[in-house]
GUFI-210235 format. One record per residue (C-alpha): x, y, z; residue in three letters. Coordinates in nm, 2 decimals, always signed. Layout:
! residues N
{{X,Y,Z},ALA};
...
This chain:
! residues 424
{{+0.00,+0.00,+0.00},UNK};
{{+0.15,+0.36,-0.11},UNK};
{{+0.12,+0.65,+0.16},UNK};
{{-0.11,+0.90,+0.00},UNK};
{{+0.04,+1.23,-0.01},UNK};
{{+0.00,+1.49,+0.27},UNK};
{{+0.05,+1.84,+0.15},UNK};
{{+0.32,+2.07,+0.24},UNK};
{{+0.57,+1.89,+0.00},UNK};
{{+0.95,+1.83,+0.13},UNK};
{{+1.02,+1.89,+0.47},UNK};
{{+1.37,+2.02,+0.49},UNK};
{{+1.42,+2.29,+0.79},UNK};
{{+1.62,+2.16,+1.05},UNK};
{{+1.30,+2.23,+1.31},UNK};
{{+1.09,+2.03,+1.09},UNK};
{{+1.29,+1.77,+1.07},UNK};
{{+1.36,+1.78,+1.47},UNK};
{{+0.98,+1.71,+1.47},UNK};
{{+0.99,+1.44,+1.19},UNK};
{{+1.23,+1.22,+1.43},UNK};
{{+0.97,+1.28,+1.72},UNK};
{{+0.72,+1.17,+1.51},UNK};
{{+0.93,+0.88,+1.40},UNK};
{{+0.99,+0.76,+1.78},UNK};
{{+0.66,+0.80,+1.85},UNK};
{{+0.53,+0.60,+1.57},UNK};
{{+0.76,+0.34,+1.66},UNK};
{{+0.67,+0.28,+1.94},UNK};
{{+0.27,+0.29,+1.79},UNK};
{{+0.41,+0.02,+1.53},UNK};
{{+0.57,-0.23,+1.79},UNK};
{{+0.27,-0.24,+1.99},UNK};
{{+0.07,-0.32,+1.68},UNK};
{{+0.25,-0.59,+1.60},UNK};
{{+0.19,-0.73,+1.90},UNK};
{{-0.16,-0.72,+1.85},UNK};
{{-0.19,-0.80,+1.52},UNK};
{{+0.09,-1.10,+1.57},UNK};
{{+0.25,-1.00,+1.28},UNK};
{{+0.57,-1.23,+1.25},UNK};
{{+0.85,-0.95,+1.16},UNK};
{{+1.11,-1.25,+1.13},UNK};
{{+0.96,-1.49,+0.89},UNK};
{{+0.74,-1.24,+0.60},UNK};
{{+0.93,-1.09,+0.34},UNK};
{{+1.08,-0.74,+0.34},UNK};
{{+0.82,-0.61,+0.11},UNK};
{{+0.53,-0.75,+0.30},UNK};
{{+0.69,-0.61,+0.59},UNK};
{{+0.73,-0.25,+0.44},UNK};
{{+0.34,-0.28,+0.30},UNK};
{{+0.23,-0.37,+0.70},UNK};
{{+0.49,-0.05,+0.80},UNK};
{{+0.33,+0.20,+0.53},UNK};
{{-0.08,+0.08,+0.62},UNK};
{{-0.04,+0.16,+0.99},UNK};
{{+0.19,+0.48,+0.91},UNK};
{{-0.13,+0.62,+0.69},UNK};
{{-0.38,+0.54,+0.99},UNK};
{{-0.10,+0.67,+1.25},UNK};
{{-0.08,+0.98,+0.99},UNK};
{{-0.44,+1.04,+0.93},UNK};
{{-0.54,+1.02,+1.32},UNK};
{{-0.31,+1.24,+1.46},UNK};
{{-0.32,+1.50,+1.15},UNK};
{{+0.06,+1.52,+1.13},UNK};
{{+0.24,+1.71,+0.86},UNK};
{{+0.41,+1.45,+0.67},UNK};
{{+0.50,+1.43,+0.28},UNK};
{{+0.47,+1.14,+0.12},UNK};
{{+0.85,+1.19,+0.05},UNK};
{{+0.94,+1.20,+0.40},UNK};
{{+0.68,+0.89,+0.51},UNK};
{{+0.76,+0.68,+0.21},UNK};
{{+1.14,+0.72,+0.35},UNK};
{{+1.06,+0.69,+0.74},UNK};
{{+0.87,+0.34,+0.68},UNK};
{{+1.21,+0.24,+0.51},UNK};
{{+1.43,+0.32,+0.79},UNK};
{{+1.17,+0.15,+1.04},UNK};
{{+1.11,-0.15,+0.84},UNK};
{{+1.57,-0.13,+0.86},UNK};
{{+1.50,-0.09,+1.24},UNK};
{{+1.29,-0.39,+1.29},UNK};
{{+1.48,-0.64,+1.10},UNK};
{{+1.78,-0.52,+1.04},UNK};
{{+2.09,-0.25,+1.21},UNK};
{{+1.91,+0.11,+1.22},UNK};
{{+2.07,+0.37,+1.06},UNK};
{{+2.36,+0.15,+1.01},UNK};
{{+2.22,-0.10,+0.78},UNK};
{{+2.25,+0.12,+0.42},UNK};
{{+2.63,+0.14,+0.57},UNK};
{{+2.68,-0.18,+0.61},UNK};
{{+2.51,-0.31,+0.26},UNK};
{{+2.72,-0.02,+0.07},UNK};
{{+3.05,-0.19,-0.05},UNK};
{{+3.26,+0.17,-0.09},UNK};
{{+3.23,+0.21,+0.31},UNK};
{{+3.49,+0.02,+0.47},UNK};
{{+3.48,+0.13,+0.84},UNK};
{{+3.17,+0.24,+1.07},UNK};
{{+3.22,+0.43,+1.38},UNK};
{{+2.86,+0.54,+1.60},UNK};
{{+2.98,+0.82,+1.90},UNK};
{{+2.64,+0.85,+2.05},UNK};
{{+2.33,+0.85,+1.90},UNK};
{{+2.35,+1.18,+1.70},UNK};
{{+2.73,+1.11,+1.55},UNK};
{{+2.77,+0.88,+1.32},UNK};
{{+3.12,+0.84,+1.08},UNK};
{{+3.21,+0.63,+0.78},UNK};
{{+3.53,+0.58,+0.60},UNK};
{{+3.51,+0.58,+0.22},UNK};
{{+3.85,+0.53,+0.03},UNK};
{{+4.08,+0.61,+0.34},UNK};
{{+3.88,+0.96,+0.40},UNK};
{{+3.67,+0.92,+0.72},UNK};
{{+3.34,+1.19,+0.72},UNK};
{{+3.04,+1.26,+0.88},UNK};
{{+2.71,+1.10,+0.77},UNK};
{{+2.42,+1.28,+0.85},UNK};
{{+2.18,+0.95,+0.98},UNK};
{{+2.14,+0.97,+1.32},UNK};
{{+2.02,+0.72,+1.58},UNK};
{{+1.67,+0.84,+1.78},UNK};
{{+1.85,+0.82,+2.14},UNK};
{{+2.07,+0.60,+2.35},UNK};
{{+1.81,+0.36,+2.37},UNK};
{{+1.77,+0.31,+2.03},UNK};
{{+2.18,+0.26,+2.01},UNK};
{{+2.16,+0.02,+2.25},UNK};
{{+1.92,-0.20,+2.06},UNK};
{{+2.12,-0.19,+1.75},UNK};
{{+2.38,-0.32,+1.94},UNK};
{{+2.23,-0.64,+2.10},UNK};
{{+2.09,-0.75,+1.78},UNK};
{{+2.43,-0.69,+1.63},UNK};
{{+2.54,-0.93,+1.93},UNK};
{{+2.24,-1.17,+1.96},UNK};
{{+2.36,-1.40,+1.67},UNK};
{{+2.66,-1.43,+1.82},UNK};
{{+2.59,-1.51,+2.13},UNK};
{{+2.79,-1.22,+2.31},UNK};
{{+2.69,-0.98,+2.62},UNK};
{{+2.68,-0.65,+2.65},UNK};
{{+2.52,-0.49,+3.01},UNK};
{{+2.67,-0.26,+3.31},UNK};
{{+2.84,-0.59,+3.45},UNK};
{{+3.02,-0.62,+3.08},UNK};
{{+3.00,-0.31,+2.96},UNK};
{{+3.25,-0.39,+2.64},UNK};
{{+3.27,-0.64,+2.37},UNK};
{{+3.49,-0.70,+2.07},UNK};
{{+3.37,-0.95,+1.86},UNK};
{{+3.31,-1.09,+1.50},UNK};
{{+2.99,-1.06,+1.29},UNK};
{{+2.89,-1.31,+1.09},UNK};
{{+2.96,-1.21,+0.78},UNK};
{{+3.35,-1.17,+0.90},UNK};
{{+3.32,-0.79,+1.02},UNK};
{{+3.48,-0.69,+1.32},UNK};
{{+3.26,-0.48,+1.52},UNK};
{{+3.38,-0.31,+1.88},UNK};
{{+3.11,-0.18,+2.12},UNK};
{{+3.14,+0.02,+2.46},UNK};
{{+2.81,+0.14,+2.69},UNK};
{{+2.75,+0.37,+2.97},UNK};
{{+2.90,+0.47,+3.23},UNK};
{{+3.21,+0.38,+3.05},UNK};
{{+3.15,+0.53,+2.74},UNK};
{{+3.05,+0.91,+2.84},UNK};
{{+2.82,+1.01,+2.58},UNK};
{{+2.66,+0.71,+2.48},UNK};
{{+2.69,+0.39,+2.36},UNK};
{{+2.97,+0.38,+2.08},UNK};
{{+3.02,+0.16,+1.79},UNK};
{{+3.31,+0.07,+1.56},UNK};
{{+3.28,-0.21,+1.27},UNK};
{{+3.59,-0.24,+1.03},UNK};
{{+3.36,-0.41,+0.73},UNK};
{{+3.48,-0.76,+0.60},UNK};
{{+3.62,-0.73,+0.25},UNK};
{{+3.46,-1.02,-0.01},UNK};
{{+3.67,-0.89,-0.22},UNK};
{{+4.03,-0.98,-0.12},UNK};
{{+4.29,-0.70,-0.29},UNK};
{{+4.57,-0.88,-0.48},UNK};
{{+4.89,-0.85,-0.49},UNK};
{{+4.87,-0.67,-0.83},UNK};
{{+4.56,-0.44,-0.66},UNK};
{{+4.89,-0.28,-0.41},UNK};
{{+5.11,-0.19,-0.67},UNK};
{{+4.82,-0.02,-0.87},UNK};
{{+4.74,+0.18,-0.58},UNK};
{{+5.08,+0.28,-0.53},UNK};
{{+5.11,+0.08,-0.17},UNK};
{{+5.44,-0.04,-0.31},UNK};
{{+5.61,-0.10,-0.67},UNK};
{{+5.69,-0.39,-0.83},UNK};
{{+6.03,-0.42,-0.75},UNK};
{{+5.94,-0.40,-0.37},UNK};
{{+5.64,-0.67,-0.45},UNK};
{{+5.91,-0.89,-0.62},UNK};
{{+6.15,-0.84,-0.27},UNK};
{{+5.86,-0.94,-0.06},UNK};
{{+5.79,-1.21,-0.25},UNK};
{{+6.10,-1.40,-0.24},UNK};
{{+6.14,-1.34,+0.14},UNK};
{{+5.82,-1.52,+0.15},UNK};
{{+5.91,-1.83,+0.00},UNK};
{{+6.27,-1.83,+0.11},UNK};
{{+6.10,-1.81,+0.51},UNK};
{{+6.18,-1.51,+0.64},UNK};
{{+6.02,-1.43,+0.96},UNK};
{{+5.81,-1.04,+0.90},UNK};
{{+5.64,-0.83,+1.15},UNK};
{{+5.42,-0.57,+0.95},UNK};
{{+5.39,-0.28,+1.16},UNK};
{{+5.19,+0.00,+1.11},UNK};
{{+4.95,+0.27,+1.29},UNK};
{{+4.56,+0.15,+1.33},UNK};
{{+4.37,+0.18,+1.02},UNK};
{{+4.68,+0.14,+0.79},UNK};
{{+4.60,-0.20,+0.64},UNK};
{{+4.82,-0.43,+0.84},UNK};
{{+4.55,-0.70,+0.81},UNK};
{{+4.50,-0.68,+0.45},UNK};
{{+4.89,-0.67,+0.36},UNK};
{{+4.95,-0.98,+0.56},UNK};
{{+4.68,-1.14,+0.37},UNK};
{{+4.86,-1.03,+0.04},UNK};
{{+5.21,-1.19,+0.23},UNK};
{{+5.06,-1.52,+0.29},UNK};
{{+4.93,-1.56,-0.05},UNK};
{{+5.31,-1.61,-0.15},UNK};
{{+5.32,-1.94,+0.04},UNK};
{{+5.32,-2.21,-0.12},UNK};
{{+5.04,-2.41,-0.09},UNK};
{{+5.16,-2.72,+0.06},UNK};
{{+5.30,-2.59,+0.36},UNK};
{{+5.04,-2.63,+0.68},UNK};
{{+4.97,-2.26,+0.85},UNK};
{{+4.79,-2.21,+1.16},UNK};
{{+4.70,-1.86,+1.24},UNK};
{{+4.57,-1.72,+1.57},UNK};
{{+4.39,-1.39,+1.57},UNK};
{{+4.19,-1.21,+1.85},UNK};
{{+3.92,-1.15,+1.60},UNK};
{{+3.90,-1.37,+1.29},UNK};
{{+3.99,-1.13,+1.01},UNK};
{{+4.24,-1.29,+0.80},UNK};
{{+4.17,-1.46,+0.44},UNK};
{{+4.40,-1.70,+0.38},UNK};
{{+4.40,-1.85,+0.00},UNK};
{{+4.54,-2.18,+0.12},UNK};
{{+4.44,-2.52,+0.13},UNK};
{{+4.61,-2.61,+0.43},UNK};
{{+4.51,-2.37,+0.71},UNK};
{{+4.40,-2.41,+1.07},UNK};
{{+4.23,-2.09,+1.23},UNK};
{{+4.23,-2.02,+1.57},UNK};
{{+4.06,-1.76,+1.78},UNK};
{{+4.09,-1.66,+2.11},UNK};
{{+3.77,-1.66,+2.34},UNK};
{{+3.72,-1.36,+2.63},UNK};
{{+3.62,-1.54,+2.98},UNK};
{{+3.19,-1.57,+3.00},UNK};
{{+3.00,-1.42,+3.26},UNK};
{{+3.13,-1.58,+3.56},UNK};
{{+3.49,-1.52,+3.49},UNK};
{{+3.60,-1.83,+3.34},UNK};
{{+3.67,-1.99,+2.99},UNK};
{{+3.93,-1.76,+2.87},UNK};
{{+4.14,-1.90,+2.54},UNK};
{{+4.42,-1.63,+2.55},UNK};
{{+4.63,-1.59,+2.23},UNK};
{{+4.91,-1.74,+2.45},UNK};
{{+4.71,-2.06,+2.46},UNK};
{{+4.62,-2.07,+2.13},UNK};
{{+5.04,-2.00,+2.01},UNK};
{{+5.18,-2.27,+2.23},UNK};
{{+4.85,-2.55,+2.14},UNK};
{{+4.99,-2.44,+1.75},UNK};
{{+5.36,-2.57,+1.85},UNK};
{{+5.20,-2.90,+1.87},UNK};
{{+5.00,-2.90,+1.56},UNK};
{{+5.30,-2.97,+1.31},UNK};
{{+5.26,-2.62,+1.16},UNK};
{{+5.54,-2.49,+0.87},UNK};
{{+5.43,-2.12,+0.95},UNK};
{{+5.27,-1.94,+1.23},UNK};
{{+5.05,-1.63,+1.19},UNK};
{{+4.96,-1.44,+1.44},UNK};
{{+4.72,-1.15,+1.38},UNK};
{{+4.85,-0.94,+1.60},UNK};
{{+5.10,-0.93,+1.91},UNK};
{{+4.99,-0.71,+2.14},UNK};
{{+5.02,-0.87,+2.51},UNK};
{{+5.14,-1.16,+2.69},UNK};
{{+5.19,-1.40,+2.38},UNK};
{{+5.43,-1.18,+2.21},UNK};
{{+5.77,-1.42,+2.39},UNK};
{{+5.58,-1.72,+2.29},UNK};
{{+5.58,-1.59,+1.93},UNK};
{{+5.94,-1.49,+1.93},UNK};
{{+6.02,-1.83,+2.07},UNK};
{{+5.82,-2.02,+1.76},UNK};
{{+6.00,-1.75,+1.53},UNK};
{{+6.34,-1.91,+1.66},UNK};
{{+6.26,-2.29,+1.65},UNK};
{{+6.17,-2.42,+1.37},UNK};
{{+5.89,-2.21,+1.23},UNK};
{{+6.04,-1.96,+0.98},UNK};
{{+5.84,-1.81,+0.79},UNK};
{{+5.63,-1.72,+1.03},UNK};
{{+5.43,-1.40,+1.06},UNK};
{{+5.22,-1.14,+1.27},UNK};
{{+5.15,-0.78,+1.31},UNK};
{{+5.23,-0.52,+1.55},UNK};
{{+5.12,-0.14,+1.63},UNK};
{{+5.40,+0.08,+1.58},UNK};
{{+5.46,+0.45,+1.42},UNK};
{{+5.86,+0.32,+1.28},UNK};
{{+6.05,+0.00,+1.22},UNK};
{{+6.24,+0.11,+1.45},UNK};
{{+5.97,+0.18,+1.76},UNK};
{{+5.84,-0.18,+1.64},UNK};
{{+6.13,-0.34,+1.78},UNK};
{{+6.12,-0.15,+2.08},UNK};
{{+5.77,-0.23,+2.10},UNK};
{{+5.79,-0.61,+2.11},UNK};
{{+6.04,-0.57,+2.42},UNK};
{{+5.82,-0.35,+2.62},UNK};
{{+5.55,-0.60,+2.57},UNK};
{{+5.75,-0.87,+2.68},UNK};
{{+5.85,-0.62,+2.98},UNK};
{{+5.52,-0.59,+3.05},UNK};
{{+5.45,-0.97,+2.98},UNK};
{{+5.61,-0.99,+3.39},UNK};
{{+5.88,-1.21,+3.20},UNK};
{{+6.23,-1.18,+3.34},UNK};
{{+6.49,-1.18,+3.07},UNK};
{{+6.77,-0.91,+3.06},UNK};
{{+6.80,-0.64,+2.82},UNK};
{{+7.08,-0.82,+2.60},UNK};
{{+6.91,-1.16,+2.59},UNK};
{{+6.60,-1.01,+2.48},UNK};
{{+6.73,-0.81,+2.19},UNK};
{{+6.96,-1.10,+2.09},UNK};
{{+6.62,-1.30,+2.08},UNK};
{{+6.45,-1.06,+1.91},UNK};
{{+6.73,-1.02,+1.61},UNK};
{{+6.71,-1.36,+1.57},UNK};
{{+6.36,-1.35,+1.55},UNK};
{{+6.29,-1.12,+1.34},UNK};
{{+6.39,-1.08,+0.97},UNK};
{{+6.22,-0.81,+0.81},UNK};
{{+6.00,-0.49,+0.93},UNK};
{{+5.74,-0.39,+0.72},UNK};
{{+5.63,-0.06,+0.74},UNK};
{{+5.28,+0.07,+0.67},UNK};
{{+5.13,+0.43,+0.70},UNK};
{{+4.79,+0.64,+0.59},UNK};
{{+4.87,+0.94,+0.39},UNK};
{{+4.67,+1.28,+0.46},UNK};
{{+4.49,+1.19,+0.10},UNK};
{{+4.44,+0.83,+0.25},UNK};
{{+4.63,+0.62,+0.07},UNK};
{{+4.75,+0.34,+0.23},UNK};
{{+5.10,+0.19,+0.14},UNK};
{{+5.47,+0.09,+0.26},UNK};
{{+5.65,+0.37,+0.43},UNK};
{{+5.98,+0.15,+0.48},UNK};
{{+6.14,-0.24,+0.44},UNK};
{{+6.35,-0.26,+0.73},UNK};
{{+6.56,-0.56,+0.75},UNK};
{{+6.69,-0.66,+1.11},UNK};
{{+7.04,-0.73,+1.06},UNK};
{{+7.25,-0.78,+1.42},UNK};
{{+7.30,-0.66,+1.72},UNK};
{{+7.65,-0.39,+1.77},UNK};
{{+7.69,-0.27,+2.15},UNK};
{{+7.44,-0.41,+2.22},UNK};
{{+7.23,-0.19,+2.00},UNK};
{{+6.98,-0.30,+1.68},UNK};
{{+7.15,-0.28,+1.36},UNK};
{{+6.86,-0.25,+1.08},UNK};
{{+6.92,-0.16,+0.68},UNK};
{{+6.63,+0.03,+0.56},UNK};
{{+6.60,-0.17,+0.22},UNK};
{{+6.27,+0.08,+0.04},UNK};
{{+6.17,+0.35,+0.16},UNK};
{{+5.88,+0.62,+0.08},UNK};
{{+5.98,+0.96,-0.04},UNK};
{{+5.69,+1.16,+0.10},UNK};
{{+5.73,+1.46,-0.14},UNK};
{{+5.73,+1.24,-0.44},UNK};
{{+5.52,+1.01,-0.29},UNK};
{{+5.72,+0.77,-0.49},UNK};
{{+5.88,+0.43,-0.33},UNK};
{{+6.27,+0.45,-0.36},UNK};
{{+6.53,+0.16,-0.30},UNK};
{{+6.78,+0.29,-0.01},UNK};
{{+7.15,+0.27,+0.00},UNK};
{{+7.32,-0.01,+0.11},UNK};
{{+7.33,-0.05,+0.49},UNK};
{{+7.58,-0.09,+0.77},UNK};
{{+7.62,-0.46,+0.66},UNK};
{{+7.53,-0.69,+0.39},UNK};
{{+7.11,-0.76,+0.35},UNK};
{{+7.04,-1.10,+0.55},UNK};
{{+6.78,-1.15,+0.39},UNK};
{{+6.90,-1.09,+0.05},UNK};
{{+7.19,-1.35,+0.11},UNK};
{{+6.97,-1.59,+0.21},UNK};
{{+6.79,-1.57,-0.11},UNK};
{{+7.15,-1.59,-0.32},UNK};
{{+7.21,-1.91,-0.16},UNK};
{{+6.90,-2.08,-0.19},UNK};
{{+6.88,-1.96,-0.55},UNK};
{{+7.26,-2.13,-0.61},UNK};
{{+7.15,-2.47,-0.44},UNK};
């Protein structure tokens, strides 16, 4: 059934359209109580029966309380309800538009998108904390995750492989926030990089070899800079008889090979216990017979267990790490080994980590926001106790161009490694 048209045509003022979300509220909460009555199953008709039920009761709701509405603005309000009561709110055109990568709700009347790097300000709008907070647990409910004063924060993974973050009162100060970091069904390629400038060829063709010749990388990298989707591209070099196992606080990685095992940690329930902490999940991997490890991201406690599979056995292995430089990336994996309670002197621990590590990959978000390589650091020794790197590429920020560096303080590791497997 079409809403017939009420005169005064668009609605546009901001006063007006102050009044149009009353309305809104009010009719919803009109609508819900008539589909209790009228036992009208929301779940199980289809959307356009649903939106013909929404409109009929919006034209009685209309015509009794002789409100102002254009058909315009009530064709467009039974929409976004119809959205509300079986899908995400204002969040659901968001979600279903493929150019919007990342969602972030700061209250109920601030909702931001990122579109191509570039993060802006939408102008849907939630009708109050309330209404947030709904969203929220129907974001959760199929997942089977909690989100109440007692457990006021949850990270977690939708169902369809985005990562959504969400944080209520009285933690969160002005309402209940939201952050989702969209799953990508379309994987880039290595090719896609290099044709948005992430990196050039010669750089792809570097990475590639220290790949297959099992060099251990951390890519590091500010949040939002892609470190996810770049170690996608990395693993897609391995070849695909070798067994990976990869353990990830949320599930986000899309691994193109036949032989992988995903892990994924799980937060304790509601009486404190059941915790599978990314330490778990490394150490269980040990015993799994894998040929690489990759771990999503070291952040705490696991990070020494990850060195440790870095050093025996398992090169090739791989992970992530938040870090503005190559440079602060190494001295960020000992302060979380420092703060892992772990009692290992200064010179053990850097020994360890150059071992470890072979190559730091570098990853930052331009103004414009482009993604792409800042530097290729490879991890060379250890001189006074002291890390010895060689920046191998590096981005020239007023070109914007990628440029190979001069050689370094001693030959590339890395580099030889590949010479002498090449000459076997």
């Amino acid at each position: 059934m079409a809403i017939g048209y009420i005169p005064g045509g668009r609605l546009t003022t901001k006063k007006v359209e102050q009044d149009i979300a009353q309305i809104k509220f009010r009719f919803h909460r009109y609508l819900i109580d008539r589909v209790e009555e009228d036992r009208f199953n929301i779940f199980e008709n289809p959307r356009q029966q649903i939106i013909e039920y929404v409109q009929s009761k919006l034209t009685v709701y209309v015509h009794d309380n002789a409100l102002p509405l254009s058909r315009y603005e009530a064709d467009k309000m039974a929409e976004e309800l119809v959205d509300e009561l079986v899908g995400f709110g204002p969040l659901e055109s968001m979600l279903h538009d493929p150019s919007v990568t990342e969602i972030m709700v700061n209250g109920p009347n601030r909702i931001f998108c990122e579109r191509d790097g570039v993060i802006s300000r939408s102008d849907l709008r939630f009708v109050d904390n309330n209404h947030v907070h709904r969203v929220i647990q129907r974001i959760l409910a199929p997942i089977g995750r909690r989100l109440d004063e007692s457990s006021p924060m949850v990270d977690a993974r939708m169902p369809d492989g985005s990562r959504v973050n969400a944080i209520i009162p009285p933690i969160a100060l002005d309402g209940p926030s939201i952050s989702i970091r969209k799953f990508r069904r379309d994987l880039l390629r290595a090719g896609d990089m290099v044709t948005y400038r992430s990196l050039n060829e010669e750089m792809l063709t570097f990475l590639k070899k220290a790949v297959s010749q099992r060099a251990n990388i951390l890519v590091s990298g500010g949040t939002g800079t892609g470190k996810t989707t770049f170690l996608n591209v990395l693993s897609g070099f391995i070849g695909h008889h070798e067994r990976i196992v990869t353990v990830e606080d949320t599930a986000e990685l899309q691994l193109n090979n036949d032989h992988v095992v995903r892990l994924e940690t799980r937060p304790p329930n509601a009486e404190g216990f059941g915790e599978v902490s990314a330490r778990d999940l490394i150490r269980n991997a040990l015993r799994m017979r894998p040929d690489r490890i990759i771990v999503g991201e070291v952040r705490s406690y696991e990070v020494m267990d990850m060195l440790q599979a870095m050093n025996t056995g398992h090169e090739g292995s791989m992970s992530t790490l938040h870090a503005n430089t190559a440079a602060d990336a190494l001295l960020r994996l000992e302060t979380l080994v420092g703060l892992s309670g772990q009692k290992i002197s200064e010179a053990t621990l850097r020994a360890i980590i150059v071992s470890a590590i072979d190559i730091v990959v570098q990853l930052t978000r331009l103004p414009n926001g482009r993604r792409c390589v800042a530097e290729i650091t490879e991890v060379v020794d250890l001189r006074d106790e002291q890390y010895v790197t060689n920046p191998l590429y590096k981005l020239n920020r007023i070109s914007g161009n990628h440029e190979k560096s001069a050689a370094g303080p001693a030959k590339p590791r890395v580099i030889e490694l590949m010479k002498q497997a090449e000459a076997r």
